[in-house]
N, C-alpha and C positions, 0 to 999 in steps of 0.2 A: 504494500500500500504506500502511496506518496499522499502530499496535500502542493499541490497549487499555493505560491506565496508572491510578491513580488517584492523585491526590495527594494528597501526606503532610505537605507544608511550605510553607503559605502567609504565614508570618512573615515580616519585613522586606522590606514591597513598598517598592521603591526608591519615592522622588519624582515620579520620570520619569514613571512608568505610571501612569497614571489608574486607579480603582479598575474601572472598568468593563472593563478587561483587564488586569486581574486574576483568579490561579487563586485558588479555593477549594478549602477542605482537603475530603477524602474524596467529592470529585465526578469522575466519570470522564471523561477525557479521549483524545483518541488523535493518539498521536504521527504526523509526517508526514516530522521530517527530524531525524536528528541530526549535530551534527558540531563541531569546535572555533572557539569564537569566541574569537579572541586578543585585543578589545578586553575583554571581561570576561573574559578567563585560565578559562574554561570549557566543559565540555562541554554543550554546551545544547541544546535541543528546540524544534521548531519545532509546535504544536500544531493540528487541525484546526479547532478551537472559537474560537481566541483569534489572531490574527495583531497581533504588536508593527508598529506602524507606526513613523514619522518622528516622531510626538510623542513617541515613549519613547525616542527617541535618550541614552546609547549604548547601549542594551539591545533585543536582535534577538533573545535566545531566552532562555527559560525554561530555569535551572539542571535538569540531568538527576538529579539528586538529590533533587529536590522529588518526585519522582513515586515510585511502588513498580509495576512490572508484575507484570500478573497472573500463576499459572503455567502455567494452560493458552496463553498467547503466550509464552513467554521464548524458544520456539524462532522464533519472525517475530521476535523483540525482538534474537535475535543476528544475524538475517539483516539486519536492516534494520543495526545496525552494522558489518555485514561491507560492506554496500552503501553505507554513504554515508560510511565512510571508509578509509581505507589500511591497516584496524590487522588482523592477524590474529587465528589464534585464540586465543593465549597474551600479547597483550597486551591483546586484548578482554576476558577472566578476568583478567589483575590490574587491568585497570580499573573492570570489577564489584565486585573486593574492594575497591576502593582509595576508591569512592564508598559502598562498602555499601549497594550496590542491594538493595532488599528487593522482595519475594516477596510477593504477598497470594495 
C-alpha cells in the first residue's frame, strides 16, 4: 500500500543527502512506511520514489511534515498510520494537529 502526498517543504536539505534524493516542492510522491525514527526525534516517511540509503546516514526518512496528503486518501493516510505504528485513534489526531498536516 502507498498514500499519494505532495510536498510542501523542500528547505534545508541536510549535507548528508545528495541533491539527487532529494524531495522537490509541489511534486507528488507516495508514501510506503511511516513511523518514529528516534535518531532524528521524528516522524518520518519512507517514500516510493526516493529511498535514503547509507550515504545519507543518519537520515533514513523524510520529515512527515514536508509532505500535505491529499483529501481524497486521508482515509488510506490514517490507515497506513494505524498500520505501521502503535498509536490509536486519538493520538493519531493530536498528532495530525500537532505536525499541522495539511490537506491539499
Amino acid at each position: 500500500m502507498s498514500v499519494r502526498c505532495i510536498c510542501i517543504n523542500d528547505s534545508n536539505k541536510p549535507v548528508e543527502i545528495p541533491p539527487k534524493k532529494w524531495i522537490k516542492k509541489d511534486q507528488e510522491y507516495h508514501i510506503t512506511h511511516i513511523y518514529w525514527h528516534p535518531q532524528q526525534s521524528i516522524q518520518g516517511v519512507e517514500l516510493a520514489e526516493i529511498g535514503l540509503t547509507d550515504e545519507c546516514f543518519p537520515y533514513q526518512s523524510f520529515a512527515l511534515n514536508r509532505f500535505a496528503c491529499l483529501k481524497e486518501d486521508l482515509e488510506k493516510f490514517m490507515q497506513m498510520l494505524k498500520d505501521c505504528t502503535e498509536l490509536n485513534d486519538i493520538e493519531i489526531g493530536n498528532l495530525i494537529e500537532e505536525l499541522s498536516l495539511e490537506l491539499i
